[in-house]
N, C-alpha and C positions, 0 to 999 in steps of 0.2 A: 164688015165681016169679022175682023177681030173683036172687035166689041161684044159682037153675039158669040163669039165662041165664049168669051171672059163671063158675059153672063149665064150662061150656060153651064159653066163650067162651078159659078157662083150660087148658083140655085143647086145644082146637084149637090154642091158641098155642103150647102145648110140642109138641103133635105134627108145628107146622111147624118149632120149632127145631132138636128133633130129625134131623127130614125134612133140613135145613140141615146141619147138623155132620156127618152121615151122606152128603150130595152134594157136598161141600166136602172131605171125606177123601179121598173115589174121585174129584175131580179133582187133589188133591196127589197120590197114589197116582199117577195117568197123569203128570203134572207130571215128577214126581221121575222115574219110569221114563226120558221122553223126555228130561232131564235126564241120564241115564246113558250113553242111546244116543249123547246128540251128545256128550257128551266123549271117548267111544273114538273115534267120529267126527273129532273133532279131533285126538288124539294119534298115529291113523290119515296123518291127513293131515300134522302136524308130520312126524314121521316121513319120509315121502317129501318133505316140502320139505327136512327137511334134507341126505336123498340126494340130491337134486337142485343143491344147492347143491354139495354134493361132486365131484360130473361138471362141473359149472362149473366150478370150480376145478381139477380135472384138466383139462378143454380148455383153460383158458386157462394153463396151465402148461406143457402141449405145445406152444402155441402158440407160447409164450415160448421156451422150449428152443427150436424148429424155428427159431424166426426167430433166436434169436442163433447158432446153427450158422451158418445164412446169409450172415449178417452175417460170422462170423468166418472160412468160406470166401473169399467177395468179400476179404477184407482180406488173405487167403493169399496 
């Protein structure tokens, strides 16, 4: 009778460990997936900041040019 409680009790324990390593893969599985998404996600968005950064730097270049023309008319 002990014996079979021990097995019993043996087989349940492996079938939760099981149950474990089996629910723990399929949450690294979604893990890693959304793991994938947000990095295109960011390099997505890297991307446009550094276009963005670019048009900055074109307005404020214009800006520069327009004003020292200004500046170098007024001095004409």
């Amino acid at each position: 009778m002990k014996q079979s409680i021990w097995n019993t009790g043996l087989a349940i324990l492996t079938i939760t460990a099981i149950t474990a390593v089996i629910h723990f893969a399929n949450v690294n599985k979604v893990i890693r997936e959304e793991n994938t998404e947000l990095q295109q996600i960011n390099a997505e968005l890297q991307l446009e900041y550094y276009k963005m950064q670019i048009q900055r730097d074109e307005a404020v270049d214009a800006v520069w040019i327009e004003n020292n023309q200004k500046m170098k008319e007024s001095t004409d």
